[in-house]
LOLUMPA-963455 format. One record per residue: residue in one letter; z, y, x of N, C-alpha, C, O in turn. Coordinates in steps of 0.05 Angstrom, whole numbers, padded with zeros to 5 digits, always signed. Each point is the difference from the previous one (the first is absolute). Layout:
N
AZYXZYXZYXZYX
...
END
This chain:
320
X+00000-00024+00017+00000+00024-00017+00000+00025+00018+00012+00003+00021
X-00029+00015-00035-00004+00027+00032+00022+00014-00005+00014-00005-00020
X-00007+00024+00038+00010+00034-00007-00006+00006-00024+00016-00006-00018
X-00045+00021+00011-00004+00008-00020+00007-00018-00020+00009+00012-00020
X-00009-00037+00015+00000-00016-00030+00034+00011+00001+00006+00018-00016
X+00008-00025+00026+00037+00001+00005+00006+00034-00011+00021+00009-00010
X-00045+00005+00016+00013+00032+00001-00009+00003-00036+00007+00018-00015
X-00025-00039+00009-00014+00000-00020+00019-00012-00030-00003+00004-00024
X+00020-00016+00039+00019-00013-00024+00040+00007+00002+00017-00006+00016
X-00017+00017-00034+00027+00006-00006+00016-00017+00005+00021+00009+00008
X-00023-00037-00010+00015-00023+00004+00003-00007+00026+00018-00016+00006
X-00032+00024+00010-00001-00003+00023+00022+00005+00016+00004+00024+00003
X+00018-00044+00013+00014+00019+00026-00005+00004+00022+00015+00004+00019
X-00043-00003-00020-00006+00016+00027-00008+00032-00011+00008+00020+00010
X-00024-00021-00031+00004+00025-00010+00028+00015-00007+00008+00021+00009
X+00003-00035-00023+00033+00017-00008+00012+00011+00022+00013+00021+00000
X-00017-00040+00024+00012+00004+00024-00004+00028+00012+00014+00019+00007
X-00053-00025-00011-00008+00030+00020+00000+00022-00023-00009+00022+00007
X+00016-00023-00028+00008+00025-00015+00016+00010+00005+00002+00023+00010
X+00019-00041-00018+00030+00008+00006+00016+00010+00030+00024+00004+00004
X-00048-00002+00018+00004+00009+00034-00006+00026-00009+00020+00014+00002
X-00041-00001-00012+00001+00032-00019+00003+00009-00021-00016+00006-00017
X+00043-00004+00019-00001-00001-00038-00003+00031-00016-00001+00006-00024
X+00000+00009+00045-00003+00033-00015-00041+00000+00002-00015+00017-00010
X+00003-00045+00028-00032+00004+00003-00005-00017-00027-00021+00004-00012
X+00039-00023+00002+00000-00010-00023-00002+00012-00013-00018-00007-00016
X+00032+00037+00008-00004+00010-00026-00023+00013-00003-00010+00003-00022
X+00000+00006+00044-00033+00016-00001-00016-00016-00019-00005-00024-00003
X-00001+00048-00010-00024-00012-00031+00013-00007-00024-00011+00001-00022
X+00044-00011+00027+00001-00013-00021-00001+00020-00030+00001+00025+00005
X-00001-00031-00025-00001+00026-00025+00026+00016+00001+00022-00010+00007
X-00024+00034-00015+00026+00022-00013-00003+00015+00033-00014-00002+00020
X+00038+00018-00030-00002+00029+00016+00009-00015+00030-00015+00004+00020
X+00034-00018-00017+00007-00023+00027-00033-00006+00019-00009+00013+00019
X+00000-00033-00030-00025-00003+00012-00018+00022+00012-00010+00003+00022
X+00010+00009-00043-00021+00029+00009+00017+00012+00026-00008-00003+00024
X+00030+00017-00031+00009+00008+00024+00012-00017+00031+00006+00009+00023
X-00007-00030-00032-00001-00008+00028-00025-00007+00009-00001+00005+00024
X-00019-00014-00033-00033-00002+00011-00001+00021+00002-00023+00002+00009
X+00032+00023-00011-00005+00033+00009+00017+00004+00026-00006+00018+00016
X+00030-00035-00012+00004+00004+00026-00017-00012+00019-00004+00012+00022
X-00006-00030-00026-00016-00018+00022-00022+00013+00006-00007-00003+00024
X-00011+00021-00044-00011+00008+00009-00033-00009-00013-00021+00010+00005
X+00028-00033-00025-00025+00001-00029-00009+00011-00005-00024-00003-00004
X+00035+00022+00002-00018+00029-00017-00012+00012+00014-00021+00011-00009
X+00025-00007+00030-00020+00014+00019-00027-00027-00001-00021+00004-00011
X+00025-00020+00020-00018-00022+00006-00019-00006-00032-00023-00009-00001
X+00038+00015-00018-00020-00010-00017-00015+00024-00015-00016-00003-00019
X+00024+00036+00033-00014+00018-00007-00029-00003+00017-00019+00008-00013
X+00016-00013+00029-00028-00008+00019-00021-00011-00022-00023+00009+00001
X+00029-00024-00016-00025-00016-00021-00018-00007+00020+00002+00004+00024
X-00027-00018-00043-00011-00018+00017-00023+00021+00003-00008+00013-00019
X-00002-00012+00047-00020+00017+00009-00022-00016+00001-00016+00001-00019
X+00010-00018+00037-00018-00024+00004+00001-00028-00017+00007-00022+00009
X-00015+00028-00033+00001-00024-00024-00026-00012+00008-00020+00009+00010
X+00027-00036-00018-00023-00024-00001-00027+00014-00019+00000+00009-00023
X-00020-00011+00040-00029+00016-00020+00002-00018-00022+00004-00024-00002
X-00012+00051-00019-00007-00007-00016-00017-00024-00010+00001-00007-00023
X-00020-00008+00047-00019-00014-00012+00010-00031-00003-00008-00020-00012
X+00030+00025+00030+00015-00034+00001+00002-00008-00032+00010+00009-00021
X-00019-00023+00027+00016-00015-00040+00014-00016+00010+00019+00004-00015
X-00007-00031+00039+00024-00014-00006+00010+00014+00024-00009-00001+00022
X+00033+00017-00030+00015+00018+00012+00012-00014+00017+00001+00000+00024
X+00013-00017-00045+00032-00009+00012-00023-00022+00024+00003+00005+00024
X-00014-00017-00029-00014-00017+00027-00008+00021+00020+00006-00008+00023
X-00020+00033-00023+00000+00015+00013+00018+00015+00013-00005+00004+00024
X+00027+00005-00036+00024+00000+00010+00005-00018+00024+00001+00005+00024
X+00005-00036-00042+00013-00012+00026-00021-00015+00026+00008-00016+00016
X-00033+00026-00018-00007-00010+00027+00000+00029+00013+00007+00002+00023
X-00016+00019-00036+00010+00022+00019+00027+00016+00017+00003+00017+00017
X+00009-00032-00032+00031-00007+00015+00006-00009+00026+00013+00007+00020
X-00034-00035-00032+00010-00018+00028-00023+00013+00018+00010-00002+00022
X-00026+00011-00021-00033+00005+00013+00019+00025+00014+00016-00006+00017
X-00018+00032-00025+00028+00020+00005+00011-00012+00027-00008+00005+00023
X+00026-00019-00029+00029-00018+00016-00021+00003+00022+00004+00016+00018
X-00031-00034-00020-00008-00013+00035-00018+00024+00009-00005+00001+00024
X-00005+00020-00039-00018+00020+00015+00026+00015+00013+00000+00005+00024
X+00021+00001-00039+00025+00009+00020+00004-00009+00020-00002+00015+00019
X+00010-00041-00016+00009-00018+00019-00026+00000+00031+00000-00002+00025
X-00022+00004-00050-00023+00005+00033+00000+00028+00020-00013+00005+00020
X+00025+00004-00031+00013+00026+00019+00019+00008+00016+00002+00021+00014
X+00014-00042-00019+00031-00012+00013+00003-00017+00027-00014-00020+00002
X+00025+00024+00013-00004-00012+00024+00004-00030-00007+00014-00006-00019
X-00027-00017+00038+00003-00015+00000-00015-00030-00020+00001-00024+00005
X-00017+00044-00035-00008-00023-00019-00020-00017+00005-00021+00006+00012
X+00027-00024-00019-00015-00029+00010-00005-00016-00028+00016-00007-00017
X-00039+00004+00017-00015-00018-00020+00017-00029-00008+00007-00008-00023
X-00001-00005+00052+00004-00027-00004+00028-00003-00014+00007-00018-00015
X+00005+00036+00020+00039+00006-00007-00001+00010-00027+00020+00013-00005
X-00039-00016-00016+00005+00018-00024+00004-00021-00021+00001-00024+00006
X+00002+00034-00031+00009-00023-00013-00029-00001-00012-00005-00020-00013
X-00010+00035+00014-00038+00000-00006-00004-00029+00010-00006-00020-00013
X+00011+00022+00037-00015-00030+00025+00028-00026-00013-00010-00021+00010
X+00027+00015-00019+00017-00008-00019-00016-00011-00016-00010-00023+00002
X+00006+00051-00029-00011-00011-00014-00029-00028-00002+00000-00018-00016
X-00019+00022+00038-00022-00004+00010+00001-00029+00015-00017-00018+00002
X+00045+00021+00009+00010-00037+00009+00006-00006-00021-00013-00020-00007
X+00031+00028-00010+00005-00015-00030-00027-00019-00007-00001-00025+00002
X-00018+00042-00009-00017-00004-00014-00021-00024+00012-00011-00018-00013
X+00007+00024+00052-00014-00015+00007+00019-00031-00006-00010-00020-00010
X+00040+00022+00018+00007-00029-00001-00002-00020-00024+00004-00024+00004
X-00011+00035-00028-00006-00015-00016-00024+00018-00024+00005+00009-00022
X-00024-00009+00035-00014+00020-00025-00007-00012-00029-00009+00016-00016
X+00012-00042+00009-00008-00015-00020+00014+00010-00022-00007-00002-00024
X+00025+00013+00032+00020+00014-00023-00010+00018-00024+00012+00004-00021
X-00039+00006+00029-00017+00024-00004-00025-00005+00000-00012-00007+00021
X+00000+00009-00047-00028+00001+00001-00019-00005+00030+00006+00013+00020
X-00020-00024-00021-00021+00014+00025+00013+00009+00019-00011+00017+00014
X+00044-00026-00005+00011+00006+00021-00004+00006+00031+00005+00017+00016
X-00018-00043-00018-00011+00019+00039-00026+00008-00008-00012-00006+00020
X-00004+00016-00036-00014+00027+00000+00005+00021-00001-00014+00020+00007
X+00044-00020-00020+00018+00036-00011+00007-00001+00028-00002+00022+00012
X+00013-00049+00003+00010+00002+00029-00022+00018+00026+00005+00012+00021
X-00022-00016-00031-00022+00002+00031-00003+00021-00011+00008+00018+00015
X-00017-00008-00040-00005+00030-00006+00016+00023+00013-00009+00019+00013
X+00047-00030-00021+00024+00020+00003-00001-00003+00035+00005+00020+00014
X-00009-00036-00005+00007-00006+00031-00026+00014+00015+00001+00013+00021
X-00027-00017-00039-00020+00027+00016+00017+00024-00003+00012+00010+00019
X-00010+00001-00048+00005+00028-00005+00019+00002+00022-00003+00018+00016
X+00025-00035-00014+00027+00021+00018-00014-00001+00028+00009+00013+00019
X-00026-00026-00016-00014+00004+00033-00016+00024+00001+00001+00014+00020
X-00017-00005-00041-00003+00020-00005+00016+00023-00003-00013+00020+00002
X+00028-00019-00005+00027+00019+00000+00006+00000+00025-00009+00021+00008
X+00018-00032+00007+00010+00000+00021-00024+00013+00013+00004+00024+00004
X-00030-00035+00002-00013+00019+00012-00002+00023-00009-00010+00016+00016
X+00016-00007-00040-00003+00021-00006+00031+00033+00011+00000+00024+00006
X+00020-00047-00008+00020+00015+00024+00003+00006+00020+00016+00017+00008
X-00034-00033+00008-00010+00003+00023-00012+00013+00005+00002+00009+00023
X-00016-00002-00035-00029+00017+00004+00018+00027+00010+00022+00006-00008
X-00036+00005+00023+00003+00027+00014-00008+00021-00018-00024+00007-00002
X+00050+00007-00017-00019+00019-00022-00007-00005-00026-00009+00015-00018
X+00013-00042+00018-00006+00000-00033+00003+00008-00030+00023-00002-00009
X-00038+00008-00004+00005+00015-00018+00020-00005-00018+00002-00023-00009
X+00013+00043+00003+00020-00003-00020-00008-00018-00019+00016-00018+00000
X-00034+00014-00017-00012-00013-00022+00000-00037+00006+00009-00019-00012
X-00027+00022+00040-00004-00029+00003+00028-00006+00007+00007-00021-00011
X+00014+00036+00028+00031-00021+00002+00014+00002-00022+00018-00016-00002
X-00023+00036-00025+00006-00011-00029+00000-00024-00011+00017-00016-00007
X-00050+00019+00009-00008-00024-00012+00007-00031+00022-00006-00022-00010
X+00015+00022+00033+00006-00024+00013+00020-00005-00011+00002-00022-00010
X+00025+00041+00005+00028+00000+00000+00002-00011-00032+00023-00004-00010
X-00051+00000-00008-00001-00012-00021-00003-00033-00006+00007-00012-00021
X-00019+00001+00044-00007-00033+00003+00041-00001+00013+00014-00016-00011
X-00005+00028+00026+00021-00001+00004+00015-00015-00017+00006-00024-00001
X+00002+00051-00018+00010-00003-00026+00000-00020-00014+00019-00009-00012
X-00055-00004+00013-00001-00022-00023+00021-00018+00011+00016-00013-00013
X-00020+00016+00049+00004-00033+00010+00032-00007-00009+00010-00020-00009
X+00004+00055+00015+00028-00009-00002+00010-00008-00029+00022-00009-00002
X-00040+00013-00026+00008-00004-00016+00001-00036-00003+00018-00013-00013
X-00033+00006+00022+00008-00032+00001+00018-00010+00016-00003-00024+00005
X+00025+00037+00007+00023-00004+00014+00012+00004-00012+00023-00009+00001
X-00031+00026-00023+00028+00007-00014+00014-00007-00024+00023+00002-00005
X-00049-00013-00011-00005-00013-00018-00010-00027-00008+00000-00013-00021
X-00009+00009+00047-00011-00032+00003-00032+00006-00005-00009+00021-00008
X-00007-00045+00015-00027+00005+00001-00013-00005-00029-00022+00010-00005
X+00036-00025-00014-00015-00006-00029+00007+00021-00010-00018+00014-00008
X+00044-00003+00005+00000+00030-00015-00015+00018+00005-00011+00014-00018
X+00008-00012+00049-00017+00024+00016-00031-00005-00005-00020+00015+00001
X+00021-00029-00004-00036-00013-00001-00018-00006-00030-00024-00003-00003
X+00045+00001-00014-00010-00011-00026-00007+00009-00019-00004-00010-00022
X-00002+00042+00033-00002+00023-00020-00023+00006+00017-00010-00013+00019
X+00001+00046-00034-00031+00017+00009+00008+00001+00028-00020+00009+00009
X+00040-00013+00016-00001+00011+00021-00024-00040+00011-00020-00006+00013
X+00039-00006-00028-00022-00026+00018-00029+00000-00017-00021-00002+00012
X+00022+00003-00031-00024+00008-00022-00022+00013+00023-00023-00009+00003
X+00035+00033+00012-00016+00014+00010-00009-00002+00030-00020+00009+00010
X+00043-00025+00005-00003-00026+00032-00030-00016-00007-00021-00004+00013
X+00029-00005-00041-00023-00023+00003-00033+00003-00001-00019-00011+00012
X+00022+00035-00033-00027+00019-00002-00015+00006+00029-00025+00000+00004
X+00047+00007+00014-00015+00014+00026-00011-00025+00015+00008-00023+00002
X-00027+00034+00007-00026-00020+00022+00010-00004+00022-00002-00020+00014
X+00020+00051-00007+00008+00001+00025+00013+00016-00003+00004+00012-00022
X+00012-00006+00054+00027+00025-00006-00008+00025-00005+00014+00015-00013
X-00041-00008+00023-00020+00027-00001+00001-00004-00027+00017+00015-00010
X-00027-00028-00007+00004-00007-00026+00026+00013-00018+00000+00018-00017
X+00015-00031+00023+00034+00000-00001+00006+00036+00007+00004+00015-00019
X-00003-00006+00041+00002+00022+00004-00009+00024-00023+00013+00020-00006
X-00040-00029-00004-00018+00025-00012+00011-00003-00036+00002+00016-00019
X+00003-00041+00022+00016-00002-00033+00030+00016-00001+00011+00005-00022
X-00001+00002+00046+00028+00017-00004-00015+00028-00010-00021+00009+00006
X+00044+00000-00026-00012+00027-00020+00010+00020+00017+00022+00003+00010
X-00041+00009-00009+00002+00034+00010+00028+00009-00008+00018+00008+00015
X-00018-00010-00032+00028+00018-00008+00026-00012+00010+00022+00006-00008
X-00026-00020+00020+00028-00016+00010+00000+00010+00024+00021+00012+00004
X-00042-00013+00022+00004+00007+00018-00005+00023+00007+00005+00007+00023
X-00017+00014-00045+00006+00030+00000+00032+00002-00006+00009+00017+00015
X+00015-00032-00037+00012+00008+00001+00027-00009+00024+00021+00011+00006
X-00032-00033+00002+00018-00008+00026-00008+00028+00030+00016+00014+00013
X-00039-00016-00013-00004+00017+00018+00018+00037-00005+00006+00013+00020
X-00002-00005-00041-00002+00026-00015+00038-00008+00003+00011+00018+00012
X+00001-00033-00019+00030-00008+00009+00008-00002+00024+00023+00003+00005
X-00041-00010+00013+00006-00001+00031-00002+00016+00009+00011+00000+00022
X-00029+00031-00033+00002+00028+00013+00023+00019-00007+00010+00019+00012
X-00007-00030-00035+00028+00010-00008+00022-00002+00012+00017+00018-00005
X-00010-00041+00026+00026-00009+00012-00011+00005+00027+00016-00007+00018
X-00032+00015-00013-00011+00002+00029+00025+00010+00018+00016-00013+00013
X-00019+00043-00016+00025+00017+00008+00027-00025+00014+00004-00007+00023
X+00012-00003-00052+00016-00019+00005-00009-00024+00025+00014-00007+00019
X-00040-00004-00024+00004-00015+00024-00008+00016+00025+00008-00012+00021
X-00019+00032-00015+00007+00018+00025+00022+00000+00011+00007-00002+00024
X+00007+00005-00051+00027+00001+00013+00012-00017+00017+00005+00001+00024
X-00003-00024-00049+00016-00029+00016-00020-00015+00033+00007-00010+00022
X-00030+00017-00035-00014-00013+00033+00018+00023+00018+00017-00012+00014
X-00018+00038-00010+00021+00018+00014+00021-00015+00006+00006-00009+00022
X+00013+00004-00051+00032-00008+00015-00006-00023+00012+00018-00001+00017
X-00035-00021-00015-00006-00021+00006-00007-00001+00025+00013-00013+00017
X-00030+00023-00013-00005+00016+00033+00019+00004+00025+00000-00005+00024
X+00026+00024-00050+00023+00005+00014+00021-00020+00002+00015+00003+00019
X-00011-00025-00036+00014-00016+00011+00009-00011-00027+00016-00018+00001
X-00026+00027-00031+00010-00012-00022-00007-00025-00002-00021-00006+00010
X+00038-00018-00024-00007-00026-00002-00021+00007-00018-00001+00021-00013
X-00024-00048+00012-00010-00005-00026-00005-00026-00011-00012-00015+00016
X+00017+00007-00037-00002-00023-00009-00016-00001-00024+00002+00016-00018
X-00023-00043+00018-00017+00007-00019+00002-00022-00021-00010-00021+00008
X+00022+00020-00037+00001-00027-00009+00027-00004+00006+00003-00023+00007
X+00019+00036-00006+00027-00016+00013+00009-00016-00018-00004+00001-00024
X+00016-00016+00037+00009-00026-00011+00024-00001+00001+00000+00004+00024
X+00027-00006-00031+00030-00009+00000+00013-00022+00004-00011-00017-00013
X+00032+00007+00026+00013-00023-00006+00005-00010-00014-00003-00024+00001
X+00015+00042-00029-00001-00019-00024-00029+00001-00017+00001+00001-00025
X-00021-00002+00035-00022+00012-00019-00010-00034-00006-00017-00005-00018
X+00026-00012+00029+00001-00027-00011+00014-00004-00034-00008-00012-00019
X+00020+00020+00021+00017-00005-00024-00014+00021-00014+00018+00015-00008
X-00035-00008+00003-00010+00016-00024-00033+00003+00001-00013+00019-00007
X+00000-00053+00022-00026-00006-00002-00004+00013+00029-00024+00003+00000
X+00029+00001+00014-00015+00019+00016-00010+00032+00009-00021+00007+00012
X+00039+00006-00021-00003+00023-00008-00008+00015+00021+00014-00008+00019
X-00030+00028-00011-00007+00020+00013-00011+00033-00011-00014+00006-00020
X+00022+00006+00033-00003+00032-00014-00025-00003+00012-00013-00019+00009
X+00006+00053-00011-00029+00010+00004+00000+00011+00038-00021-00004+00012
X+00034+00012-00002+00013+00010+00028+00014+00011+00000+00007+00009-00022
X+00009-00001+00048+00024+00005+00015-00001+00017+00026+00001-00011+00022
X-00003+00041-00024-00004+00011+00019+00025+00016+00015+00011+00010-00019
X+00005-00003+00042+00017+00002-00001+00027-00012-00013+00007-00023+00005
X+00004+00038-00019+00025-00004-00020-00006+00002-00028+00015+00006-00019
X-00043-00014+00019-00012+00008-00030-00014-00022-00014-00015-00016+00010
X+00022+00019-00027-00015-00032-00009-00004+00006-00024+00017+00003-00018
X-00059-00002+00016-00012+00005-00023-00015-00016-00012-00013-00019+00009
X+00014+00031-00044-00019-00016-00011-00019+00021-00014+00009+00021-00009
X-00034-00029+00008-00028+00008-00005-00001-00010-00032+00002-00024-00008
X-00005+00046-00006+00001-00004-00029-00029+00024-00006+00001+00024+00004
X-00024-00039-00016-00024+00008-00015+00010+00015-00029-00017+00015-00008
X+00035-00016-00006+00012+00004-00017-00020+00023-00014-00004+00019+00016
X-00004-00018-00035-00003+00031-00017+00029+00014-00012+00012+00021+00003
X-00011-00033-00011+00026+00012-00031+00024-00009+00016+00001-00021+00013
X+00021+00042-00016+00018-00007+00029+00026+00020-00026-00001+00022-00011
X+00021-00042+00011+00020+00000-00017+00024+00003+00013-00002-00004+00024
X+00032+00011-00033+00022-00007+00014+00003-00020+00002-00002-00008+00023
X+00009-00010-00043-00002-00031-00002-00010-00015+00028+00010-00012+00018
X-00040+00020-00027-00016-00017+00027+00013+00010+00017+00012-00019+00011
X-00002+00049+00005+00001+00005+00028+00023-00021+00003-00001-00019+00016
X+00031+00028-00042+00020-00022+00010-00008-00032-00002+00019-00012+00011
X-00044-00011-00022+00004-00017+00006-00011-00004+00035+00009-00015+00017
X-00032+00035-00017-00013+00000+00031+00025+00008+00030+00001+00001+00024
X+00013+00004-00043+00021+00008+00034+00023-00025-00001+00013-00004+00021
X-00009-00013-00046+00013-00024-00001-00015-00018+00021+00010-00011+00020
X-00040+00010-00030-00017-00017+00011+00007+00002+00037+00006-00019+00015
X-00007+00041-00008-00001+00012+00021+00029-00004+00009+00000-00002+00024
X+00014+00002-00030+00036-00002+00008+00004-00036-00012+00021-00010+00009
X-00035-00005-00023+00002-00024+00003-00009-00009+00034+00017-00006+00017
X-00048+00005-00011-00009-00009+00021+00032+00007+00025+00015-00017+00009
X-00010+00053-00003+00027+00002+00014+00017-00017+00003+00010-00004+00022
X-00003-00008-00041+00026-00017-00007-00007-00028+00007+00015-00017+00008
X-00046+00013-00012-00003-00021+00016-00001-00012+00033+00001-00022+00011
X-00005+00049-00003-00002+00005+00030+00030+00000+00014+00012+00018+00010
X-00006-00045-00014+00031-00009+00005+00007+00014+00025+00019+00016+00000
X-00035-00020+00022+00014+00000+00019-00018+00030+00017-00006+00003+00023
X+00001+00015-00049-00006+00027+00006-00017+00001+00021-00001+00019+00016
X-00013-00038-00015-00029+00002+00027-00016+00020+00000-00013+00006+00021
X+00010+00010-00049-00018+00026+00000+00011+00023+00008-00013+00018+00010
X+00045-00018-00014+00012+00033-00003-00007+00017-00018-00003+00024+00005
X-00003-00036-00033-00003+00017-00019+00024+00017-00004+00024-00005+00004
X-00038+00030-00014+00023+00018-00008-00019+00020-00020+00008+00021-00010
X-00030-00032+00005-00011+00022-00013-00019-00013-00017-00011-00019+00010
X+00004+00027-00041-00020-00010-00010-00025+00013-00006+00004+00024-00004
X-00023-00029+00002-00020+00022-00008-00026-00015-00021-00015-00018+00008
X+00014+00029-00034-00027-00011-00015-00029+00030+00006-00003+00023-00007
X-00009-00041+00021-00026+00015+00005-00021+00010-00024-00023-00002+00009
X+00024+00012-00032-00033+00005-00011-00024+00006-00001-00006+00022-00009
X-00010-00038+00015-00024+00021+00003-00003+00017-00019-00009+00022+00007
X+00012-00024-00025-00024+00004-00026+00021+00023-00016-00002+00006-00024
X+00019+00005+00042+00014+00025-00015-00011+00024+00023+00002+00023-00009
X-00007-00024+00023+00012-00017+00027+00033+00004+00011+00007+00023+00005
X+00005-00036-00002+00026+00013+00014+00023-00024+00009+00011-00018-00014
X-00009+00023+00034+00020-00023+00019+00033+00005-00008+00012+00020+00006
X-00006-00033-00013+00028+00003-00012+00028-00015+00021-00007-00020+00012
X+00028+00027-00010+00016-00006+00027+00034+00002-00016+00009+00019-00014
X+00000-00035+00019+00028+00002-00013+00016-00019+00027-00010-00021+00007
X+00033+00030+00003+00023-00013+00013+00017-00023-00012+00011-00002-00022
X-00015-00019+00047+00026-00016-00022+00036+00009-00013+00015-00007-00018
X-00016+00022+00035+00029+00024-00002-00002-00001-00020+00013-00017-00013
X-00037+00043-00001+00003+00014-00024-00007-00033-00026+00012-00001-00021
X-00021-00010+00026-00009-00020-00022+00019-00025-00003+00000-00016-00019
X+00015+00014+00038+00033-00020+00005+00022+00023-00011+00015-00007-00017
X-00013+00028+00025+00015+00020-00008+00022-00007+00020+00023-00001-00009
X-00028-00005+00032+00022-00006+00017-00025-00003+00027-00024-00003+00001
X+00045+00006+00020-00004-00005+00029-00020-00034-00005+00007-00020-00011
X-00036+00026+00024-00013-00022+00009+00014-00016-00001+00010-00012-00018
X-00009+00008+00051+00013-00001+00024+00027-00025+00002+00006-00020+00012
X+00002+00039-00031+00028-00023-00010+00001-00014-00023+00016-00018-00006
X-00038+00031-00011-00004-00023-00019-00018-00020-00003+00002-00017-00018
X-00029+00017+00045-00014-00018-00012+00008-00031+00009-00008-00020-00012
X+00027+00021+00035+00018-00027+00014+00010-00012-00025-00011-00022-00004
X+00027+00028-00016+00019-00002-00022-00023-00010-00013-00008-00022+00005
X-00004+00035-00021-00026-00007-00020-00013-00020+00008+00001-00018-00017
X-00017+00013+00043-00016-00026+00014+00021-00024-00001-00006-00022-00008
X+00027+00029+00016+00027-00014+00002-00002-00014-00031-00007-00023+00000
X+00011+00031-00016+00006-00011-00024-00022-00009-00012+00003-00019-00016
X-00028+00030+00020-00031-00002-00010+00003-00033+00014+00004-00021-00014
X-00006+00021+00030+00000-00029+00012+00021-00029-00007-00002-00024+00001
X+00017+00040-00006+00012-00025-00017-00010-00001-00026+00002-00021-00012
X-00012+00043+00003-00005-00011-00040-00036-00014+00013-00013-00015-00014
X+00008+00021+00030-00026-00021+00007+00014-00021-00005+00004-00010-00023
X+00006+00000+00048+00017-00030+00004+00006-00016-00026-00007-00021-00011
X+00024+00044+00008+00019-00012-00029-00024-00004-00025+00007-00014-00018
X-00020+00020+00018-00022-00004-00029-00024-00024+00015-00023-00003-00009
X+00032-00009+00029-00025-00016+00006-00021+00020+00011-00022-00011+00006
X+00023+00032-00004-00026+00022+00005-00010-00010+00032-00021-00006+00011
X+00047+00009-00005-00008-00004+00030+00017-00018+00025+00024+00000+00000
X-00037-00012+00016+00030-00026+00011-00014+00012+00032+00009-00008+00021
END
C-alpha cells in the first residue's frame, strides 16, 4: 500500500500518525472561521491568489490524461538539467525492464517493447545532442513518462488503454514520436521556461556544494510500497505538482505528503528541514520550514517522531 493510498484513507495509522505530528497544519482548510485562519497563517492565501496562469490548452479533450503524463514528462525535462541524470537509473528504464521481462502480459508486447526501447534511445540522443531544441527534449521527456508509467502501475494497466492502442499503430519510433500531440509538448516545454530561473538557481547551489538527490528514496520507504519524492536539493525536499485549481485543502494534503516521505527518512540521510511544492502552471515555488509546520524545533522533534513512526511501522506489520 503506497504513501499516497495511507494519506488517502482516514483509517489509516500511518496517516493519523503523520497528521497528528502537525496538528495546527491539520487544521488548514478545514471549514469555519478556525480553518480559514490558520491556512492564512501558513501562507494559502497568498499561494492560491496566483491562479492558474499556464492552463492545459484549450484543445486537450482528455485533460486529466493530459495532465498526468505532463506531470511525469515535467519531472524528467527538469531532471535533464540537473547534474548527474542518467537514463539507465530512472524508473522510465524500470519501467522498460518490467515490460521486456515478461511482455506477454500485454498485447503485442515486444512490439510496444522495441517501439518504447527505440523511442528512449531516441531521447537520450536527443539529450545529448549539443543544443537541442527545447521542443525535441519535450517531446523525448514524453516516451519517458510513458515508460515510467508502467513501473508504476504495472504494464497491463499502462498498456491497455489509447496509450498502447497508439505503441501498436506506430511502424516505428519516428512513427511513435509524430503521433505525440503538439499540445502536450508545447505545454511541457512552456512549464519548463517557467521554472527555469529556479533551476539556475539550484544548478548554482549545487555547484557550490548543495547535495542533490534525484528520486530520493528513505529507509522506511519499504513499508509504504516504495515510496520516493520528486528531489532533494540541499535541505529541501520538493514536490512538482502540474496542478491547475490549487485549494487550501490540497496545499495541506501536499505538505502531509511531503512531511510523510520526512518521517520516513529514519535515519535523516537527506537533512531535510525544508519543504517546498513547485508549480509551474501558477507559476510559483512555494517553501515552508519544518519549524513553522511541526510548530516546534525540527531538530528535536524529528528523532521523537521517526522514533515512534518506526515502531507503529513494526507494530502494524508495516515494516520488520
Amino acid at each position: 500500500m503506497s504513501l499516497t493510498s495511507h494519506l488517502s484513507s482516514k483509517e489509516s495509522p500511518i496517516r493519523q500518525f503523520i497528521y497528528e505530528s502537525a496538528p495546527q497544519l491539520a487544521l488548514a482548510g478545514t471549514r469555519g472561521h478556525r480553518g480559514r485562519a490558520v491556512a492564512s497563517s501558513f501562507g494559502f492565501d497568498e499561494l492560491i491568489s496566483f491562479g492558474t496562469r499556464l492552463p492545459i490548452p484549450e484543445a486537450v479533450k482528455d485533460r486529466q490524461g493530459h495532465a498526468i503524463v505532463a506531470g511525469m514528462a515535467l519531472d524528467y525535462r527538469i531532471r535533464m538539467e540537473l547534474p548527474g541524470f542518467n537514463f539507465v537509473d530512472t524508473m522510465a528504464q524500470r519501467g522498460l525492464d518490467l515490460l521486456a521481462a515478461d511482455p506477454s502480459v500485454v498485447h503485442r508486447g515486444k512490439h510496444i517493447h522495441k517501439m518504447l526501447e527505440q523511442a528512449v534511445g531516441f531521447a537520450y540522443l536527443t539529450w545529448k545532442e549539443r543544443d537541442s531544441h527545447p521542443l525535441s527534449l519535450a517531446r523525448a521527456s514524453v516516451y519517458l513518462a510513458w515508460c515510467e508509467s508502467i513501473a508504476r502501475i504495472g504494464p497491463h494497466e499502462a498498456l491497455s488503454g489509447e496509450l498502447g492502442r497508439r505503441i501498436k499503430r506506430a511502424k516505428n519510433a519516428v512513427d511513435l514520436m509524430m503521433s505525440i500531440d503538439d499540445s502536450l509538448v508545447v505545454d511541457i516545454a512552456i512549464m519548463r521556461d517557467a521554472v527555469g530561473p529556479l533551476l539556475d538557481e539550484w544548478n548554482r547551489g549545487i555547484e557550490a556544494g548543495d547535495d542533490y538527490v534525484p528520486n530520493p528514496h528513505f529507509l522506511a520507504s519499504v513499508a509504504v510500497g516504495g515510496a520516493d519524492a520528486d528531489w532533494a536539493v540541499g535541505d529541501l525536499l520538493v514536490e512538482l505538482k502540474t496542478r491547475e485549481e490549487i485549494t487550501s485543502p490540497w496545499i495541506r494534503d501536499t505538505l502531509f505528503q511531503l512531511l510523510g516521505y520526512t518521517l520516513l527518512d529514519l535515519d535523516d540521510s537527506l537533512g531535510i528541514r525544508r519543504l517546498g511544492i513547485l508549480l509551474p502552471r501558477q507559476p510559483y515555488f512555494a517553501v515552508w520550514t519544518l519549524d513553522e509546520l511541526l510548530g516546534e524545533d525540527a531538530s528535536e522533534a524529528l528523532p521523537i517522531l521517526r522514533a515512534d513512526f518506526a515502531v507503529l511501522l513494526t507494530d502494524n506489520g508495516i515494516c520488520r
